[in-house]
VEXLUM-13415 format. One line per 3 residues: their letters; for each residue z negated, y negated, x of C-alpha. Coordinates in pm, whole numbers, plus 50000, padded with zeros to 5 digits. Example, Ala and Ser with C-alpha at 12.3 -4.5 7.8 and 13.67 -1.06 7.14 Angstrom:
BEGIN
AS	49220/50450/51230; 49286/50106/51367
***
This chain:
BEGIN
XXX	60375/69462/09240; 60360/69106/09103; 60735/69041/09266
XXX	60888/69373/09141; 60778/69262/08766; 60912/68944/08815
XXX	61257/69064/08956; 61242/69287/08636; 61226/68986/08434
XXX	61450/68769/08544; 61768/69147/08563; 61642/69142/08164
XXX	61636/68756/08108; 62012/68780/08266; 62085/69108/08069
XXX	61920/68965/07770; 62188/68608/07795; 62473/68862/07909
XXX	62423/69023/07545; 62354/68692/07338; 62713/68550/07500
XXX	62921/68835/07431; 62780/68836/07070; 62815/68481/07038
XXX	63178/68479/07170; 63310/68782/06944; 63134/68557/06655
XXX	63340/68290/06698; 63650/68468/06766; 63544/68669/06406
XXX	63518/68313/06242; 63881/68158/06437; 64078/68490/06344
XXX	64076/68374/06012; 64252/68037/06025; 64099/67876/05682
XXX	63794/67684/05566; 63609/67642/05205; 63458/67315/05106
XXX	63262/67380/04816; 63094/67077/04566; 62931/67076/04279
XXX	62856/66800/04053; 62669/66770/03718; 62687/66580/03438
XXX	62415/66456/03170; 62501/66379/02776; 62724/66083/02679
XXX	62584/65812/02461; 62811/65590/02230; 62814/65220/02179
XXX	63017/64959/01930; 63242/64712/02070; 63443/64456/01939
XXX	63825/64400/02137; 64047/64126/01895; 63832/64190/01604
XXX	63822/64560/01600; 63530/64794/01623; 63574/65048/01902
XXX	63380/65364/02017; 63246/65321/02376; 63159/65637/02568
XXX	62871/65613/02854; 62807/65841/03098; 62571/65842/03367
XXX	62565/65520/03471; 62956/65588/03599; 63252/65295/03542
XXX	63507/65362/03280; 63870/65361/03365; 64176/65448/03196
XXX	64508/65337/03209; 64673/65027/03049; 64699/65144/02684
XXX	64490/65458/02700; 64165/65489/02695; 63803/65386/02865
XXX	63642/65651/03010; 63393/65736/03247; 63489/65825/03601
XXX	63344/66009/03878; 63422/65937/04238; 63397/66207/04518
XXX	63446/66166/04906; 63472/66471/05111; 63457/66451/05507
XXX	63725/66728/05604; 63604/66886/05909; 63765/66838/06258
XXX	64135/66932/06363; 64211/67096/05977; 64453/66994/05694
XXX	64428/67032/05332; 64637/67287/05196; 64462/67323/04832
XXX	64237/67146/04582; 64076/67351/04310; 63877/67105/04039
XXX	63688/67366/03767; 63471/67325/03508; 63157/67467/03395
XXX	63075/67455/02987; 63272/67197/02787; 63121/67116/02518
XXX	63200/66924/02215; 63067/66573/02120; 63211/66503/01806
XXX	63453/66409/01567; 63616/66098/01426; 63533/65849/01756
XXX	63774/65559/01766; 63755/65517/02167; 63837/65180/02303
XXX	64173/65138/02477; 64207/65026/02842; 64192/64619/02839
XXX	64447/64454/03008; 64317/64198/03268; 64430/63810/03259
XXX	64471/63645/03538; 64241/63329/03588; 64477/63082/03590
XXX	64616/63226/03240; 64494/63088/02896; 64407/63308/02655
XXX	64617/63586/02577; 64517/63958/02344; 64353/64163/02608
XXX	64394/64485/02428; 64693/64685/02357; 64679/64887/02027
XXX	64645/65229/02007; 64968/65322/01818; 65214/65146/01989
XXX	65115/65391/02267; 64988/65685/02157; 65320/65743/01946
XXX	65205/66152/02045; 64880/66213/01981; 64846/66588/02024
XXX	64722/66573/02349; 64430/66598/02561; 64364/66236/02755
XXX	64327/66285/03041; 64564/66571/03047; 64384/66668/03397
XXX	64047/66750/03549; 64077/66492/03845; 64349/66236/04046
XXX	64363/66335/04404; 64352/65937/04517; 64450/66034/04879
XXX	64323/66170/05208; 64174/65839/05453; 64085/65830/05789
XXX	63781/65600/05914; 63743/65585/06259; 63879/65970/06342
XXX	63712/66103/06077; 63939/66247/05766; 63755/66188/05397
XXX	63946/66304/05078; 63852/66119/04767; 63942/66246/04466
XXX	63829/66132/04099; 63671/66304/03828; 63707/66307/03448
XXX	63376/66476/03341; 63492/66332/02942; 63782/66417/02734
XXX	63948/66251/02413; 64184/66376/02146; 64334/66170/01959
XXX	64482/66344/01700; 64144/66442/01583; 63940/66165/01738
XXX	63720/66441/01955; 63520/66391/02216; 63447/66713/02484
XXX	63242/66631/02801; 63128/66890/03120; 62787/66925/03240
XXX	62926/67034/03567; 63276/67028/03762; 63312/67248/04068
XXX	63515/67095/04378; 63665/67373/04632; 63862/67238/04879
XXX	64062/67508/05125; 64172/67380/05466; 64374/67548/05751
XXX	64309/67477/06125; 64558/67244/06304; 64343/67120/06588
XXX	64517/66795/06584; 64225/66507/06673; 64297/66143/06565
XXX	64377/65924/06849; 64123/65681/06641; 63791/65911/06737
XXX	63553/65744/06980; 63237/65828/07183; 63049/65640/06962
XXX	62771/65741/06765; 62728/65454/06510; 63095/65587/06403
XXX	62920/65883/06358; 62636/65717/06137; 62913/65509/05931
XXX	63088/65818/05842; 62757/65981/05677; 62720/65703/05454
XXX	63082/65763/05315; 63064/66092/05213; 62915/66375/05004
XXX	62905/66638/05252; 62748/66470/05581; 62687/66796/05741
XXX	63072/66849/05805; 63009/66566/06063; 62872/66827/06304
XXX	63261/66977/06296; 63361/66637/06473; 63230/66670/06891
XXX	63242/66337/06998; 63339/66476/07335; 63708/66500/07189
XXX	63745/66205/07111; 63838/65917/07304; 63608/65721/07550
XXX	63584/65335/07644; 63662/65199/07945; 63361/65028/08154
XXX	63469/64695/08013; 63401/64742/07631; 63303/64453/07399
XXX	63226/64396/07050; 63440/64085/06887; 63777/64020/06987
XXX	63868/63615/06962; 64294/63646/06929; 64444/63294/06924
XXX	64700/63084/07137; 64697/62972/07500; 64644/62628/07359
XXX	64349/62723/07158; 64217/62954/07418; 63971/62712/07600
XXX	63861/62578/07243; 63731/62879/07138; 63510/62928/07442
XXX	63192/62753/07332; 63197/63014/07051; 63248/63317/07273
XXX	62910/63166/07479; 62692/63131/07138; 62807/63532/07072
XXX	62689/63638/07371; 62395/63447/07402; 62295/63667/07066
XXX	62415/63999/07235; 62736/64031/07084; 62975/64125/07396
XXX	63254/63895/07277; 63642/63853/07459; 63877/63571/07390
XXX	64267/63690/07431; 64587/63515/07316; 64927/63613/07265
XXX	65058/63627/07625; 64856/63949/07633; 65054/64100/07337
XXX	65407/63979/07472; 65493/63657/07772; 65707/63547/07460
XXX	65493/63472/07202; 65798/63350/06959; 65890/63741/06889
XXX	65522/63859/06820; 65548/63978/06489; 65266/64136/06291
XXX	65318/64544/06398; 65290/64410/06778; 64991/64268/06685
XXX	64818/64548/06493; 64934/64789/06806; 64719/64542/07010
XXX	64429/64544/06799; 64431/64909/06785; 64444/64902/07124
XXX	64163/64766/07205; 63993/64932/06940; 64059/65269/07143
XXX	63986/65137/07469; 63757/64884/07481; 63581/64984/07113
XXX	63595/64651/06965; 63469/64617/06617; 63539/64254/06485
XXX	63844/64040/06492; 63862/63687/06496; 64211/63516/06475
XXX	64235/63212/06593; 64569/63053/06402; 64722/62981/06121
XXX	64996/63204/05952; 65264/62998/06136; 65122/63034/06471
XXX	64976/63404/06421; 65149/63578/06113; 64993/63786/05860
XXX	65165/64048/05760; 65284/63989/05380; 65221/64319/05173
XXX	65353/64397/04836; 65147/64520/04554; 65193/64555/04161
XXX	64937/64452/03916; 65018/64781/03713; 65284/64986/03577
XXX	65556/64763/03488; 65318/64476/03496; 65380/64176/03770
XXX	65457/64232/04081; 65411/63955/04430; 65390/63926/04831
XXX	65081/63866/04920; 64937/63778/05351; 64680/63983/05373
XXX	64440/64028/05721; 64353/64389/05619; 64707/64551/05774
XXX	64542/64450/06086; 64191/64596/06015; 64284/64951/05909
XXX	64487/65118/06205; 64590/65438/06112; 64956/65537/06039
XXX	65212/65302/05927; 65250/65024/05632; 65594/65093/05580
XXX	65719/65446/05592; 66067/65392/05392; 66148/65103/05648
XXX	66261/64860/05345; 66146/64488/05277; 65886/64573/05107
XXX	65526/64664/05315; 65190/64802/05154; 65361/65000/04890
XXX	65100/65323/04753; 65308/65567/04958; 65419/65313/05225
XXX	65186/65533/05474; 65266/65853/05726; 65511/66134/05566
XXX	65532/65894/05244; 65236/65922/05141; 64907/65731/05079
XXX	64856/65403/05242; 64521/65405/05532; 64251/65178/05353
XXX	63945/65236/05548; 63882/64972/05832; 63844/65085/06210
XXX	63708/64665/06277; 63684/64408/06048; 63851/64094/06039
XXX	63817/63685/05947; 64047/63391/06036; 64044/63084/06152
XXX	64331/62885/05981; 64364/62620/06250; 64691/62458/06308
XXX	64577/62141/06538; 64302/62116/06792; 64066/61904/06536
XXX	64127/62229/06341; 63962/62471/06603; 63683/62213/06693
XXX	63553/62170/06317; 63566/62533/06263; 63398/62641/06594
XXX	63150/62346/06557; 63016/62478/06251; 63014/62818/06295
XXX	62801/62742/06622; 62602/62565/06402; 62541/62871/06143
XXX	62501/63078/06461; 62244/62880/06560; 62036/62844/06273
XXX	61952/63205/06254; 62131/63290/05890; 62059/63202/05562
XXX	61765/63409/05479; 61666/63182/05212; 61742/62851/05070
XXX	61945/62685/04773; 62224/62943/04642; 62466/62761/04329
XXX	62611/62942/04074; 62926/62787/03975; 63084/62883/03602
XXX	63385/62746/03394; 63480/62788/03086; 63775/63077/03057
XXX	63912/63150/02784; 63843/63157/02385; 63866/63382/02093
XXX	63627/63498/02215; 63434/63250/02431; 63455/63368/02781
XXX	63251/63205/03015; 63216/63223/03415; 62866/63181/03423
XXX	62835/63530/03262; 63016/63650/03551; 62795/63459/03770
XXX	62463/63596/03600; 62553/63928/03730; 62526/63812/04094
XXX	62147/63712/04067; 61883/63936/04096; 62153/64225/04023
XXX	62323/64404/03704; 62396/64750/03566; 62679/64599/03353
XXX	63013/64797/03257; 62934/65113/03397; 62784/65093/03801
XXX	62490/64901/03924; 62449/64618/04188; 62216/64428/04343
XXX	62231/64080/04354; 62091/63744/04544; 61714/63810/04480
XXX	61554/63498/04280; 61230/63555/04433; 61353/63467/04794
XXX	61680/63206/04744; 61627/62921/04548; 61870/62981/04243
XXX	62090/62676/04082; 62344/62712/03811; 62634/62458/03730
XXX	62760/62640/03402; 63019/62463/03188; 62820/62696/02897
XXX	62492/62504/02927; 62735/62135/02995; 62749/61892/02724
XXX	63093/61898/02582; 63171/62246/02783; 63291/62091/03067
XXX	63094/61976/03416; 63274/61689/03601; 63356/61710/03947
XXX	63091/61492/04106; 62826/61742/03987; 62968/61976/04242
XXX	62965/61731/04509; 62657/61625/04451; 62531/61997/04454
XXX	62669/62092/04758; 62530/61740/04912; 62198/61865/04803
XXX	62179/62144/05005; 62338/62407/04859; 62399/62684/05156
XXX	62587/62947/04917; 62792/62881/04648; 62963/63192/04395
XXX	63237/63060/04194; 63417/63208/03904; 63698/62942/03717
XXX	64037/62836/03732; 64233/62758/04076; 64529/62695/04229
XXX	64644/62686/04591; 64508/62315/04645; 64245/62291/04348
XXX	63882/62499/04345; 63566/62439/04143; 63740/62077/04009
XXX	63825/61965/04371; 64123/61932/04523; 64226/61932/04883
XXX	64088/61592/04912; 63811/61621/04732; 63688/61881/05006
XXX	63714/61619/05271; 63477/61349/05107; 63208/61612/05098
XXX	62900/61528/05343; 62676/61823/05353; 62421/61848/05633
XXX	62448/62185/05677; 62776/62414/05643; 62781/62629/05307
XXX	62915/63019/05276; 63127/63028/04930; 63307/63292/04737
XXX	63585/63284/04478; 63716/63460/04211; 63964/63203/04166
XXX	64362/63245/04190; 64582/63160/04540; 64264/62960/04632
XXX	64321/63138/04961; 64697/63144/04967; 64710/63041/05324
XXX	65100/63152/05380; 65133/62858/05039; 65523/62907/04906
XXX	65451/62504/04824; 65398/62433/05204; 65095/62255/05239
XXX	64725/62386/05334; 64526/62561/05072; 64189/62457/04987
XXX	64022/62756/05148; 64154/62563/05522; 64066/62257/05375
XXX	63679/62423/05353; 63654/62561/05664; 63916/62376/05942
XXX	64025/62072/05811; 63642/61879/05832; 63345/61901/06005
XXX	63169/61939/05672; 63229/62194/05343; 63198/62558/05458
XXX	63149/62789/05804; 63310/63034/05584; 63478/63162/05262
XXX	63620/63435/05079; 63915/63316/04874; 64193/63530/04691
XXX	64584/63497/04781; 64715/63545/04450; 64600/63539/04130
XXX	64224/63665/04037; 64146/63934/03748; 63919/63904/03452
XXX	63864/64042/03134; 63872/63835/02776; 63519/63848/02587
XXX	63397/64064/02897; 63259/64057/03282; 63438/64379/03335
XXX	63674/64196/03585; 63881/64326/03854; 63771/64023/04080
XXX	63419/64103/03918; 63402/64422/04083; 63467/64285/04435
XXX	63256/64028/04391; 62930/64221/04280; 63003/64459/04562
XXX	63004/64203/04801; 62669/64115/04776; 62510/64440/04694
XXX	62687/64542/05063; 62407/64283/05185; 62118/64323/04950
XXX	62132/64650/04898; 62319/64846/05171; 62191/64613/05474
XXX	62542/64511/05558; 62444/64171/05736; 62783/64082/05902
XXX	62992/63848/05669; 63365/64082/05794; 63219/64414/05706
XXX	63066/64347/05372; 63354/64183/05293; 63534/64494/05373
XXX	63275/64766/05237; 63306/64560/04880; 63655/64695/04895
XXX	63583/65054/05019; 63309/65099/04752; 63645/65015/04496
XXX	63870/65269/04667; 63854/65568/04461; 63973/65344/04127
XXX	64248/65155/04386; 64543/65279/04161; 64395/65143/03809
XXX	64503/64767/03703; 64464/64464/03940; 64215/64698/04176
XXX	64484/64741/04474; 64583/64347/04439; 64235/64227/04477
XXX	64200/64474/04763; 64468/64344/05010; 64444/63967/04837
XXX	64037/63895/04947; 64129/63722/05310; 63769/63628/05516
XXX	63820/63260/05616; 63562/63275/05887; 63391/63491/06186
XXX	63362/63839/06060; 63045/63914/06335; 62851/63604/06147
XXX	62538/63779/06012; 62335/63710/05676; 62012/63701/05766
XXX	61833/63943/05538; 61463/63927/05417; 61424/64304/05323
XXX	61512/64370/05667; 61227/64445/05962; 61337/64364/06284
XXX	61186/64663/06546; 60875/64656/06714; 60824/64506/07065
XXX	60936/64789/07347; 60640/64899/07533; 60618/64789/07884
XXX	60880/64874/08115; 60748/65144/08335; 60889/65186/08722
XXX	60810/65115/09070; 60616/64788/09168; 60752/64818/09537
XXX	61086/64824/09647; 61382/64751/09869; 61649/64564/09809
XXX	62028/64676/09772; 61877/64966/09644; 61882/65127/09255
XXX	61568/65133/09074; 61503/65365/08741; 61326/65200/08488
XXX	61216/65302/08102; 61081/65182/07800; 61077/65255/07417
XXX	61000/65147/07073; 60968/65204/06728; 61170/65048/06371
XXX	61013/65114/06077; 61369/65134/05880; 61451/65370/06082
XXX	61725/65150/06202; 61911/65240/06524; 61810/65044/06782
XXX	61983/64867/07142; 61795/64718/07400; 61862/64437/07612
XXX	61680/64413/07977; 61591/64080/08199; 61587/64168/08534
XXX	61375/63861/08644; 61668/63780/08908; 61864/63561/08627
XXX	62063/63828/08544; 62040/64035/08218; 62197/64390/08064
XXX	62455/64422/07815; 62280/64507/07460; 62260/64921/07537
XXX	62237/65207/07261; 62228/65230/06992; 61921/65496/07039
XXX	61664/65661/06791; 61273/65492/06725; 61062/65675/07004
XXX	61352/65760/07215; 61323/65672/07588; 61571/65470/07718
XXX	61661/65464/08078; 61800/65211/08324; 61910/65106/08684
XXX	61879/64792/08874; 61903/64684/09182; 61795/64346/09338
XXX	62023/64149/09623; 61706/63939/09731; 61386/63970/09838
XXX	61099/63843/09616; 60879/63917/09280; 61062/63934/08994
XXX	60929/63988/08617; 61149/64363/08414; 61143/64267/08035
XXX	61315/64442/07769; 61336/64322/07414; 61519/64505/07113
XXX	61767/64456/06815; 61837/64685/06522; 62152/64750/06371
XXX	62145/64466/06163; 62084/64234/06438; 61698/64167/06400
XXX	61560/64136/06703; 61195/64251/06864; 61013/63958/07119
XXX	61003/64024/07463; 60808/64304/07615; 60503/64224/07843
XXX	60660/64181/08189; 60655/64479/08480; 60567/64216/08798
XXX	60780/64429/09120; 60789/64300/09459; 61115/64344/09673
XXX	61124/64311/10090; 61413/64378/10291; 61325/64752/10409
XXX	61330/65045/10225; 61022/65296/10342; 61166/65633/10326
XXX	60946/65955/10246; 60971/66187/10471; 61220/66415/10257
XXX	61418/66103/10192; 61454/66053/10601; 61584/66434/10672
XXX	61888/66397/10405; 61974/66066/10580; 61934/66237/10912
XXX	62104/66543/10834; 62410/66345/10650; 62432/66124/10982
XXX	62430/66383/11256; 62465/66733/11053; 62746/66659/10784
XXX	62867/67002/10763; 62504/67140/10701; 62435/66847/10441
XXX	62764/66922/10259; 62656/67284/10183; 62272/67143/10065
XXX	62404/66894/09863; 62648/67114/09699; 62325/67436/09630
X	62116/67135/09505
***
């Protein structure tokens, strides 16, 4: 009776999945018939508040809105701007944006709204930063802006597509001086199934993880099965070291002090691009990067050379409509891999629509990138030296940080340490909010030209700062390719610092490394040409962008976001916060100066070098392995462990096997989830299974308490262990059909 109920269980258990199938399948077949998709997004909007300010003596209207940043173009008007990022799901194109609005309600009359400023370049004197209203608004029956939103263009990160668009939640009319503003503007976004899948996806779940912190709509992540995309080979690594067969051997000592902190790290020259190095040119070396990237899922780039010996590619950019125009080297060409840089195929690269089909340029980063300028052996052996040494000494997660702040421009007084002041603690100036080098944890010192008898620090007080102790320095003042914070090229060579410094500058060509003058700029001079100086620096290739009587700087922007990737967002590694302070800038990449500084703001070090960060909890210590205690050797062993992070950080695990031999850093995997291994032993003997962990950031746990395991020579079978081996000796047919059932 018992058996016949059962049998009648299992016919309706197969009867009842039969049903659930069929239902399932005509579902989806229901959904694929129709070959569209809605994305739907709805943002609100509080009430504007209005300030005074003061541009070449006259008293303007600002509007405020919600904490967003006010753009407009040159000659128009400041207003407040809303970014959106939209994750468009798997194997589908746009084919129409709808932007809508809900009530739009009126403000008021009789607002004289400030115009867009223009910015001066910091190696400009002073010069009016405003352009009047009527000699541009010659027709002012209009409504500015005349549209709802700018479609800034359609990225890919990684395999993933993200649209980002930008908002105009305020309106102004300046024929009657009226303000209108929405409370809420509705996003639809229709797509149409191609099932085309970038050749950029990976199996890699931290792209996954990096994608959700880009966009509005996370959930359209589950549209994207990592099982389409493309998988690694056995022999993946993290950092990629490109340089020259002579430098090749140089850079070794800094491959070992990677790996010895669990970064997987290859060195490769360029006899593995092309056996003729001389006719490398930059596209050969992008297609190698991206490459490797695909197969062998690198995420950092180091190149070892200068431009002469490994070129950047030079890209062209415009400050603004009609405004100046230059060629700038710039390390991000090889950073973002999708699509092309020059789609017209004329002398000019990195033009706006210079990407696939003519149209928007790819700007998000698939690895992230820093160079070693080093022309000469000396070159590669200060460089390496100290960024061993930074390696070693665990990160700067406190110590002496100098602000460093000329004097500008005048009418009105514009000073750098006002610029500066935004980096400490953190600032909600002109329109978005940043957080800063906390005060409470680095040891904050100022050398302001404001708060300098007679306006003006000399040179030896830098020196004599950075001899001090000073580990970061943030400089905002007037440069040139051989002169930065008062020093020139020389200058940088006398310095005598202990230990190696990080710096970054919002000065002009600082970091021209391709110099038109033909010597080294002063960013090489920090960081190859002496022992001493800096392990690293960001530096601009052109000019840098401020503002007259204001911090609302193009370079200022960049800046602030650079540390608020680290303080605020946990970015630790020096290349990718470098690289997110540009991403967060994206959306506004077409207003004055903000494309420039993105392609300009060249890394001058090791991108994997890590910051490390205070607010940051490295992850428990795993529990103890758990596995046999007796074993055989030549034979694989299963072993576990697990462990918590109370950032809920992903975590990878790195296992001693007791034998010398250790694991490759494994996951990333959740808090609490189990992770499993295999190991085998060659020799007989005890030997001590630890297991220790990192998080994402790099923090690492201690070692777990040790799992003692004895190995002999011979394997004692169980007795179901002893028939397979039996019947796959002397009954292969019989073993083939049993270990196909099982």
């Amino acid at each position: 009776m018992k058996n016949n109920t059962k049998n009648k269980i299992r016919h309706f258990e197969t009867f009842f999945v039969t049903i659930v199938l069929i239902t399932t399948t005509l579902s989806f077949f229901a959904v694929a018939s129709d070959n569209s998709n809605i994305i739907f997004e709805k943002y609100s909007f509080g009430t504007p508040y209005l300030q005074k300010v003061t541009i070449d003596g006259i008293q303007y209207d600002k509007i405020n809105l919600d904490n967003l940043p006010n753009f407009g173009d040159i000659g128009k008007y400041n207003l407040p701007r809303r970014s959106v990022s939209l994750l468009i799901n798997q194997g589908e194109d746009i084919v129409d944006i709808q932007v809508t609005h809900g009530e739009r309600i009126f403000f008021g009359s009789n607002f004289n709204i400030e115009p867009t400023t223009v910015p001066i370049s910091l190696s400009e004197q002073y010069i009016s930063k405003a352009i009047p209203q009527k000699e541009v608004d010659s027709d002012l029956n209009y409504v500015y802006p005349e549209t709802l939103y700018d479609n800034v263009g359609t990225y890919w990160f990684r395999g993933y597509k993200i649209l980002v668009l930008l908002l105009y939640p305020v309106q102004y009319i300046p024929e009657t001086q009226s303000l209108y503003y929405f409370k809420d503007i509705n996003v639809k976004i229709t797509t149409i199934k191609t099932n085309q899948i970038n050749p950029n996806l990976r199996f890699k779940m931290e792209d996954e993880m990096e994608v959700i912190k880009r966009v509005d709509n996370p959930s359209a992540v589950n549209s994207y099965k990592l099982t389409n995309g493309y998988p690694l080979s056995s022999n993946s690594y993290d950092l990629l070291i490109l340089t020259t067969e002579r430098f090749k051997d140089a850079f070794k000592p800094l491959k070992e002090a990677h790996e010895s902190q669990g970064l997987a790290t290859k060195i490769k020259t360029l006899r593995d691009i092309s056996l003729i190095p001389s006719t490398i040119k930059p596209d050969d070396i992008r297609d190698f990067i991206r490459n490797e990237y695909r197969k062998n899922g690198i995420g950092y780039v180091l190149i070892g050379g200068d431009d002469e010996i490994i070129p950047a590619q030079k890209l062209w950019v415009q400050s603004w409509n009609h405004g100046e125009t230059t060629l700038m080297p710039s390390d991000l060409f090889y950073a973002c891999l999708d699509g092309t840089y020059n789609f017209d195929n004329d002398e000019n690269w990195g033009e706006p629509s210079d990407g696939d089909e003519g149209k928007n340029l790819d700007l998000y980063a698939e690895v992230y990138i820093g160079r070693a300028c080093v022309d000469i052996m000396s070159d590669a052996y200060n460089f390496i030296d100290k960024t061993i040494d930074y390696i070693n000494s665990g990160g700067y997660s406190s110590g002496k940080t100098l602000m460093v702040g000329e004097y500008l421009w005048s009418d009105p007084d514009t000073w750098g340490g006002d610029y500066m002041d935004e980096m400490i603690d953190g600032a909600n100036t002109n329109g978005y909010s940043t957080v800063g080098i906390p005060s409470d944890v680095y040891e904050i010192d100022t050398l302001y030209d404001r708060e300098w008898g007679g306006n003006d620090w000399p040179k030896s007080a830098i020196k004599s700062k950075i001899s001090d102790g000073a580990l970061i320095l943030n400089h905002l003042g007037h440069s040139s390719y051989g002169y930065n914070m008062k020093m020139v090229n020389n200058d940088v060579l006398s310095l005598d610092n202990d230990d190696p410094i990080f710096i970054y500058s919002q000065g002009c060509m600082a970091g021209g490394f391709d110099n038109p003058d033909d010597y080294d700029c002063i960013a090489e001079y920090f960081t190859v040409k002496t022992d001493k100086a800096a392990f690293a620096v960001i530096m601009n290739a052109r000019y840098g962008w401020g503002s007259v009587g204001s911090t609302n700087g193009p370079s200022q922007r960049y800046h602030r976001e650079f540390w608020d990737a680290i303080f605020s967002e946990n970015i630790n590694e020096i290349g990718k916060a470098n690289q997110d302070s540009k991403e967060d800038a994206l959306p506004y990449i077409n207003y004055a100066c903000m494309r420039w500084c993105y392609y300009q703001l060249n890394l001058f070090g090791d991108p994997a070098l890590v910051f490390n960060i205070n607010n940051n909890i490295q992850p428990n210590t795993p529990n103890k392995p758990s596995g046999l205690k007796n074993g055989a050797t030549e034979v694989e062993y299963e072993f576990s462990t697990s462990t918590t992070d109370s950032d809920g950080d992903k975590l990878y695990f790195k296992w001693s096997w007791g034998d010398g031999t250790f694991s490759d850093w494994l996951g990333p995997y959740e808090s609490y989830e189990e992770v499993v291994i295999t190991h085998k032993w060659e020799k007989m003997g005890i030997y001590n299974v630890k297991v220790k962990a990192r998080d994402e950031h790099r923090a690492e746990s201690d070692w777990s308490d040790p799992l003692p395991i004895a190995m002999s020579k011979y394997h004692q079978f169980s007795f179901a262990e002893l028939s397979i081996k039996i019947l796959e000796r002397y009954f292969p047919q019989i073993y083939t059909i049993i270990n196909n059932l099982l």
